[in-house]
C-alpha positions in Angstrom: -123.5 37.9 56.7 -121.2 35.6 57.8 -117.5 36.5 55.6 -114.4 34.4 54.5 -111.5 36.6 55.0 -109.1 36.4 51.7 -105.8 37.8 51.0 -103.7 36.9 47.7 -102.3 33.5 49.3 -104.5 32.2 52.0 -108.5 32.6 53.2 -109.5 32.5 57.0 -112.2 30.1 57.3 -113.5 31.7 59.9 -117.3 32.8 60.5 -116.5 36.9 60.7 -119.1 39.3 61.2 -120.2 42.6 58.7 -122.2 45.1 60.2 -125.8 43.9 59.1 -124.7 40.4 60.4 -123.9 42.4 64.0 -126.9 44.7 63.6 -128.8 41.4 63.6 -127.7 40.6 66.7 -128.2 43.7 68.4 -125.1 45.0 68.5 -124.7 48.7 66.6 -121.5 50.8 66.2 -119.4 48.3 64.7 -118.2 47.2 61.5 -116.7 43.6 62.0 -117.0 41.4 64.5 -116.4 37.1 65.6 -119.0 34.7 67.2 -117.8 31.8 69.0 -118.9 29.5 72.3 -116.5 29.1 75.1 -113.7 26.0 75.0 -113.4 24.2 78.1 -109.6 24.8 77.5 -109.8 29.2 77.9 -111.2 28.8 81.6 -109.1 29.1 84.6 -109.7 27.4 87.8 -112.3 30.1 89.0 -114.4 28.3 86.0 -115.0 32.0 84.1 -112.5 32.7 81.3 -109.3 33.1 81.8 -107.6 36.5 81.3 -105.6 35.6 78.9 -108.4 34.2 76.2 -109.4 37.8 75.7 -106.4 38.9 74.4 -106.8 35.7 72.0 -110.0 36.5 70.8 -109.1 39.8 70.1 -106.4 39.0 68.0 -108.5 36.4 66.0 -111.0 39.0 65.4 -108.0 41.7 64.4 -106.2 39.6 62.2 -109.5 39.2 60.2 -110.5 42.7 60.1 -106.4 43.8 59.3 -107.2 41.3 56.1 -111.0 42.2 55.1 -110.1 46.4 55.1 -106.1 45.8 53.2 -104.1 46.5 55.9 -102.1 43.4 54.9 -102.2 40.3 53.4 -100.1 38.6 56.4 -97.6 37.5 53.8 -94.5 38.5 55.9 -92.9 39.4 52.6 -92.1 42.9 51.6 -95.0 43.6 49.8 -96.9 44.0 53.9 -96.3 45.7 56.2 -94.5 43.9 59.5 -97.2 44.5 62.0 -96.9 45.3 65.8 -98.5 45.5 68.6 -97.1 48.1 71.0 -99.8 47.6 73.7 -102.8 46.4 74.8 -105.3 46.7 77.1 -108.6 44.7 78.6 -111.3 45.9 80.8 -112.7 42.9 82.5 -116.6 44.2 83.3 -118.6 40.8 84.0 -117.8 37.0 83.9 -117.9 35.4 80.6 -118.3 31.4 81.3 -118.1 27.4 79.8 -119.9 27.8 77.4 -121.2 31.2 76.8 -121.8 32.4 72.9 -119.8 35.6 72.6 -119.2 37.9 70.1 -115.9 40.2 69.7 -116.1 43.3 67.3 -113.9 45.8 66.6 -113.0 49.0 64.8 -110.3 51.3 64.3 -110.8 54.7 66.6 -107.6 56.9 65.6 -105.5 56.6 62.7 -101.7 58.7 62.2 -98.9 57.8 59.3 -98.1 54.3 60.6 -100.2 53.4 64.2 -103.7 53.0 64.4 -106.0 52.6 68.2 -108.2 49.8 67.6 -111.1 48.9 70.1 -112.7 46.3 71.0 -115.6 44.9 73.2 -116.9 41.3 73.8 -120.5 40.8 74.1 -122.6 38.2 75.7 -126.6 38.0 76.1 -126.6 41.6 74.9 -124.2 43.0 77.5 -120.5 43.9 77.3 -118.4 41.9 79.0 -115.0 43.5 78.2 -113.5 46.1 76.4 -110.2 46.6 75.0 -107.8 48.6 73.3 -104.6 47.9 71.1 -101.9 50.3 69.4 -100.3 48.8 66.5 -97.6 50.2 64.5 -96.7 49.3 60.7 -93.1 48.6 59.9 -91.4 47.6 57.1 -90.3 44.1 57.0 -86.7 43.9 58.8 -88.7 46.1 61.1 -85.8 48.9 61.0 -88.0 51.4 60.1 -92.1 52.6 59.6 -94.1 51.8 57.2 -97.1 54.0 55.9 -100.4 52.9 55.9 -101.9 52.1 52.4 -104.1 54.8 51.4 -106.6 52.0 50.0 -106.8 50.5 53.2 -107.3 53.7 55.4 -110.1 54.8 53.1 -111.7 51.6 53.7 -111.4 51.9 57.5 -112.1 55.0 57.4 -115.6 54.3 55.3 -116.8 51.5 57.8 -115.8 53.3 61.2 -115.4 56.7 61.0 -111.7 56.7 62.4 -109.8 59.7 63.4 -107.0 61.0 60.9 -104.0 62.4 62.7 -101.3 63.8 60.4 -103.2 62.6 57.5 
C-alpha cells in the first residue's frame, strides 16, 4: 500500500512503497520502496537519465524510509540525530529513459553503533537498472561527535530487512 511518511512535525506526501505494495509489483527482497515516471528535466543530452538523477532518487527514497523505521524525524534539532552520508555508490546496468516508470527500493544491509550500509536498486519493466550503496553515519547535532542509533529504530530495521548487527 501506498504510505505517507510522518514524523512529529511534517508528513512526506509522497506515494512510498511497503513490501506487499512491492511484492505486487514483482519485486521481492525489499521492504520500502518509490514509484515515479521520468522528468524531462533528469535526462542528459544522450536522452537516458542522467547520472546524477540516481543519486536523487535514492535519496528521496532514503529520506522516507530513515522517517517510516525512526531513524529520525529530520527535525535538525537535538532530539535527531545529524545525518551523514560518508559515501555513495551507483552501478549503472541498463538505460533508464523519458519517461520510463521506475521504482527505487531500499534496505539497510549492515548496521554498527552509529553507521549503517543501505542498498539500493532501481527497477524498470521488471529488470534492474542500477544498484547502489550508501554509508551513513549518525552524529549528534553540532556534528562534533557520534550519535547511537535508537534502539527502537534498529529493531524496526532490523524486523523488515534482516540487517547485520556489528558491535551490537
Amino acid at each position: 500500500a501506498n504510505k505517507t511518511v510522518r514524523s512529529d512535525n511534517m508528513a512526506i506526501d509522497f506515494p512510498y512503497l511497503d513490501r506487499p505494495a512491492l511484492e505486487q509489483l514483482g519485486i521481492t527482497g525489499w521492504s520500502f520502496g518509490m514509484r515515479d515516471r521520468v522528468r524531462f528535466s533528469e535526462l542528459d543530452p544522450l536522452n537516458h537519465v542522467n547520472n546524477a538523477a540516481y543519486l536523487s532518487w535514492f535519496e528521496t527514497v532514503r529520506i522516507g524510509y530513515i522517517m517510516h523505521f525512526g531513524i529520525s524525524g529530520m527535525t535538525h534539532t537535538d532530539a535527531d540525530p545529524q545525518l551523514v552520508v560518508r559515501r555513495q555508490t551507483a552501478d549503472y546496468l541498463a538505460p533508464i529513459l523519458f519517461r520510463d516508470l521506475y521504482t527505487v527500493t531500499i534496505r539497510t544491509t549492515q548496521i554498527k553503533p552509529s553507521s549503517m550500509i543501505m542498498a539500493f536498486a532501481i527497477h524498470v519493466d521488471g529488470k534492474v537498472a542500477a544498484t547502489g550503496e550508501t554509508v551513513m553515519v549518525s552524529l549528534t547535532q553540532d556534528g562534533t561527535a557520534r550519535e547511537a542509533w535508537r534502539a527502537d529504530a534498529i529493531a524496526n530495521i532490523v524486523a523488515a530487512d534482516g540487517a547485520e548487527l556489528i558491535g551490537l
